[in-house]
Backbone bond lengths (Angstrom), bond angles and torsions (degrees), N, CA, C in turn:
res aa  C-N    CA-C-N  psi(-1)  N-CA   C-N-CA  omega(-1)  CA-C   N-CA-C  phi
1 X - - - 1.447 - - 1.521 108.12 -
2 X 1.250 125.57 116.68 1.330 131.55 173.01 1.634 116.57 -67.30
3 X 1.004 127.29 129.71 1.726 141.22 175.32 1.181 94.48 -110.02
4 X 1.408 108.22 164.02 1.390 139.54 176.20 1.794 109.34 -156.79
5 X 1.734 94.82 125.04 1.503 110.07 177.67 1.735 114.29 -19.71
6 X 1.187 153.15 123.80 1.052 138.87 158.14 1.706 114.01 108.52
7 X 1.758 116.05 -13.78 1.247 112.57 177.27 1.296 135.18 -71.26
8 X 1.055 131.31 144.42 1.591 132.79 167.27 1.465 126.88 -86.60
9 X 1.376 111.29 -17.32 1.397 114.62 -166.07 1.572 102.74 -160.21
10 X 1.121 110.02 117.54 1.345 140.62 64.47 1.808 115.64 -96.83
11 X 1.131 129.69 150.95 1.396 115.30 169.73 1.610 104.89 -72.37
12 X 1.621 82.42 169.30 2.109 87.67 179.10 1.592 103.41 -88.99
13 X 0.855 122.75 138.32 1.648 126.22 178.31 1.761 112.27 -127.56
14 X 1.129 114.65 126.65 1.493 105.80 153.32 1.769 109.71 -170.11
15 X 1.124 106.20 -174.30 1.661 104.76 -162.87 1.888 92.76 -121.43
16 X 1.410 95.23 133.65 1.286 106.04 166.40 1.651 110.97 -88.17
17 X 1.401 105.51 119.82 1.725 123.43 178.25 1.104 109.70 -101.48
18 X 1.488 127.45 167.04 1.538 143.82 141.52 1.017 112.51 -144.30
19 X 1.700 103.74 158.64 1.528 121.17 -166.02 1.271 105.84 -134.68
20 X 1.335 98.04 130.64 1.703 128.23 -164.69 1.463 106.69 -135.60
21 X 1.614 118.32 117.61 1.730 127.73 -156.38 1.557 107.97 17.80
22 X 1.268 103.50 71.13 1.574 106.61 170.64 1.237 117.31 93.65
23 X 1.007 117.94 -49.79 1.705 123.56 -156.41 1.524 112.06 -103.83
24 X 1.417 121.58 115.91 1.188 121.19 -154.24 1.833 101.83 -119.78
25 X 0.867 119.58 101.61 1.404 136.72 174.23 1.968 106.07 -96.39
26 X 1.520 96.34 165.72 1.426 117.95 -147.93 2.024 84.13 -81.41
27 X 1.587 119.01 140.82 0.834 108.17 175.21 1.698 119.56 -85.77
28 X 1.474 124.61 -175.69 1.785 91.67 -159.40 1.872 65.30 -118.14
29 X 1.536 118.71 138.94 1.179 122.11 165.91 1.377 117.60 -118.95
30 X 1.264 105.44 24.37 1.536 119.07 169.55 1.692 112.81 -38.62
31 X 1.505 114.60 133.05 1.322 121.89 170.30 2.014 103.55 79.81
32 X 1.492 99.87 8.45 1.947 79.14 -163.57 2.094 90.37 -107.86
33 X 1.469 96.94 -145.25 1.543 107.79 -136.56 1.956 71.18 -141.95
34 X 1.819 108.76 145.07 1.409 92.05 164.80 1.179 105.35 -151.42
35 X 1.133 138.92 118.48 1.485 132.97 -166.25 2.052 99.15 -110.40
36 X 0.925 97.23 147.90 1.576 110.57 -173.25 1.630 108.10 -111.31
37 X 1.393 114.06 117.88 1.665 141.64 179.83 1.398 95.39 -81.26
38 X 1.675 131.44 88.85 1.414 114.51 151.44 0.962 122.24 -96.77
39 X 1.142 126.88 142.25 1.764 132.65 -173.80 1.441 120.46 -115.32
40 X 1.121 128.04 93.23 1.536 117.17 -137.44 1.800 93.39 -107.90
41 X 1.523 121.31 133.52 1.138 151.43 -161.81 2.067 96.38 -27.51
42 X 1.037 98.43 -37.92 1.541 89.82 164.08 1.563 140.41 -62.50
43 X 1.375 89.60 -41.34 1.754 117.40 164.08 1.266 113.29 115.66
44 X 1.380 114.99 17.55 1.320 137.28 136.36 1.058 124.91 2.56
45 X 1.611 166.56 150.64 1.178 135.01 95.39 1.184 151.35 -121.48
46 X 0.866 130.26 150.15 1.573 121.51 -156.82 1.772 114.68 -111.30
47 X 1.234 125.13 109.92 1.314 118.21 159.81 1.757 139.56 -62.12
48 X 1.117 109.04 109.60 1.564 93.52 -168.11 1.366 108.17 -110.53
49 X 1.209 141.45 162.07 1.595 142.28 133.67 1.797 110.03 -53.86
50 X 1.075 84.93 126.19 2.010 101.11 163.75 1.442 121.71 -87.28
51 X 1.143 142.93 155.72 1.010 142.37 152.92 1.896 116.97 -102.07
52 X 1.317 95.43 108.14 1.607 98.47 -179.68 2.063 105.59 -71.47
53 X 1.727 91.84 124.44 1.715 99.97 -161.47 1.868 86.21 -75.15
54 X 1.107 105.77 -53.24 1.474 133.17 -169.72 1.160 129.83 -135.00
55 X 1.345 117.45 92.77 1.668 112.91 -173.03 2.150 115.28 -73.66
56 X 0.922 117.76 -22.60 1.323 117.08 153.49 1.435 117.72 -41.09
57 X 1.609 106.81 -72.19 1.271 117.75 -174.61 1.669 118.10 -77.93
58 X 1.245 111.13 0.82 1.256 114.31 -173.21 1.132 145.00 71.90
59 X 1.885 97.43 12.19 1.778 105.26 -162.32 1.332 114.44 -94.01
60 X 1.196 114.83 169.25 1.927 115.48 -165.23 1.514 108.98 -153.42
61 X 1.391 128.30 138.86 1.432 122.73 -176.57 1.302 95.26 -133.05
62 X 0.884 118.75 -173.28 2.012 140.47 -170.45 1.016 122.62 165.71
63 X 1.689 132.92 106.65 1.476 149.80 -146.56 1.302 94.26 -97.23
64 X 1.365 127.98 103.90 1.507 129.62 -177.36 1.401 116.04 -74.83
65 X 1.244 123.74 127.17 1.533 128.20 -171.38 1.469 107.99 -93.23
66 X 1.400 113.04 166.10 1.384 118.80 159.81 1.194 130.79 -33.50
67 X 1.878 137.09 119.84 1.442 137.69 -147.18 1.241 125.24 59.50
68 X 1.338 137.23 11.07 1.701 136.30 -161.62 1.646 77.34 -108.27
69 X 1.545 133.73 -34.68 1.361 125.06 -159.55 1.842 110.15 -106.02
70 X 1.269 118.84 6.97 1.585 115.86 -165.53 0.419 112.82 -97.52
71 X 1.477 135.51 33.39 1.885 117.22 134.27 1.445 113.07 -123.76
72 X 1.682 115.32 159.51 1.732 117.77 178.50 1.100 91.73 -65.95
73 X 1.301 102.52 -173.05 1.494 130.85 -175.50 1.742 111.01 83.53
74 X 1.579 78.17 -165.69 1.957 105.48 -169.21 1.475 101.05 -78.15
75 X 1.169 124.63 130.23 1.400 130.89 153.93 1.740 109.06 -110.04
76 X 1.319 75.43 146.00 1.675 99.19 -170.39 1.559 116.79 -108.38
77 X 1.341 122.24 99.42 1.545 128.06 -157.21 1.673 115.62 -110.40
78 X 0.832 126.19 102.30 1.549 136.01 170.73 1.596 122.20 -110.23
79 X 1.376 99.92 138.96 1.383 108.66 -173.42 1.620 125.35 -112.88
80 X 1.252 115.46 116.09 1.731 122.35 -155.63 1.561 79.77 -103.88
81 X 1.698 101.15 124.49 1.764 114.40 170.52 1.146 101.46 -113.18
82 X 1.121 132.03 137.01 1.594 155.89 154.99 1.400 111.21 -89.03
83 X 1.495 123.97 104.02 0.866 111.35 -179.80 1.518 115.85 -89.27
84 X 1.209 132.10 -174.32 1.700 131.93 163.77 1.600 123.32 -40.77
85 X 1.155 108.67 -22.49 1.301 121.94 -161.99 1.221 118.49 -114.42
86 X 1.606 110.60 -4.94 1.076 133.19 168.97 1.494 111.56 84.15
87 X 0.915 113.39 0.19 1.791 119.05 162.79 2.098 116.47 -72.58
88 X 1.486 111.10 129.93 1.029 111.96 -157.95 1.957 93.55 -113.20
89 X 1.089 109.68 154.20 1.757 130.60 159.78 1.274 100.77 -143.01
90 X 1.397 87.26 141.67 1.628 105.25 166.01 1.423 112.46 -110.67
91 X 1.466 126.44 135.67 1.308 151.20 -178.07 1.455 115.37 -79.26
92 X 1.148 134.44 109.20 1.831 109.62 163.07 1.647 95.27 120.57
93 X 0.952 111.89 -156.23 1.665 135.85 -11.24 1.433 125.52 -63.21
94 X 0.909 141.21 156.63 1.686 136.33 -165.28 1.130 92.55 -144.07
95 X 1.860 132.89 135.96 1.391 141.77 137.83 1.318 128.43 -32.27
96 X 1.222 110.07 130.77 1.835 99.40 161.79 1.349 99.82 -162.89
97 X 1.339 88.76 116.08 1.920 111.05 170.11 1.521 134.54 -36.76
98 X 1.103 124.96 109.50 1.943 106.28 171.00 1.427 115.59 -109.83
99 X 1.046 122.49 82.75 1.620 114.79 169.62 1.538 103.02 -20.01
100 X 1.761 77.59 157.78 2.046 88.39 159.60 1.754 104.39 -111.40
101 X 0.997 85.61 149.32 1.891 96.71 176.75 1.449 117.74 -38.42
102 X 1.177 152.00 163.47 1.174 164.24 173.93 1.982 110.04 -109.87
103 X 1.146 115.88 -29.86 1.467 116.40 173.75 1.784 94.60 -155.05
């Protein structure tokens, strides 16, 4: 998904997995809590709330607001799960690019 310095939308999406003898299926985060680690090309970071899309499937979005996207470069994204029980994993970190604007 391409970003650009300054955007709000597209949301961030991705699925928290694990891998067990090889084979790494979507973890099920049903019932948990997900706060989002951005680390922004400066070294920044930003705490966010997640929205769990699907806790079966493991999917998660987060509608980026004004300043979460202003600077180029690599951002560095990790995902802290809370589960019900109060036991936590962290997901990631995973890259994701932001261009800088052109005008």
């Amino acid at each position: 998904m391409a970003l650009t310095k300054g955007d709000t939308s597209p949301d961030l999406t991705g699925t928290c997995t694990q891998e067990l003898a090889g084979v790494v299926t979507p973890a099920n985060i049903t019932g948990a809590t997900l706060a989002l680690h951005i680390k922004k090309p400066s070294g920044t970071v930003l705490t966010k709330t997640g929205v769990i899309v699907s806790g079966p499937a493991g999917t998660w979005s987060y509608t980026p607001i004004a300043g979460d996207l202003d600077e180029a470069g690599v951002y560095w994204i990790e995902n802290q799960v809370t589960f019900s029980n109060g036991r936590i994993q962290t997901f990631g970190p995973a890259g994701q690019e932001v261009q800088d604007q052109i005008a």
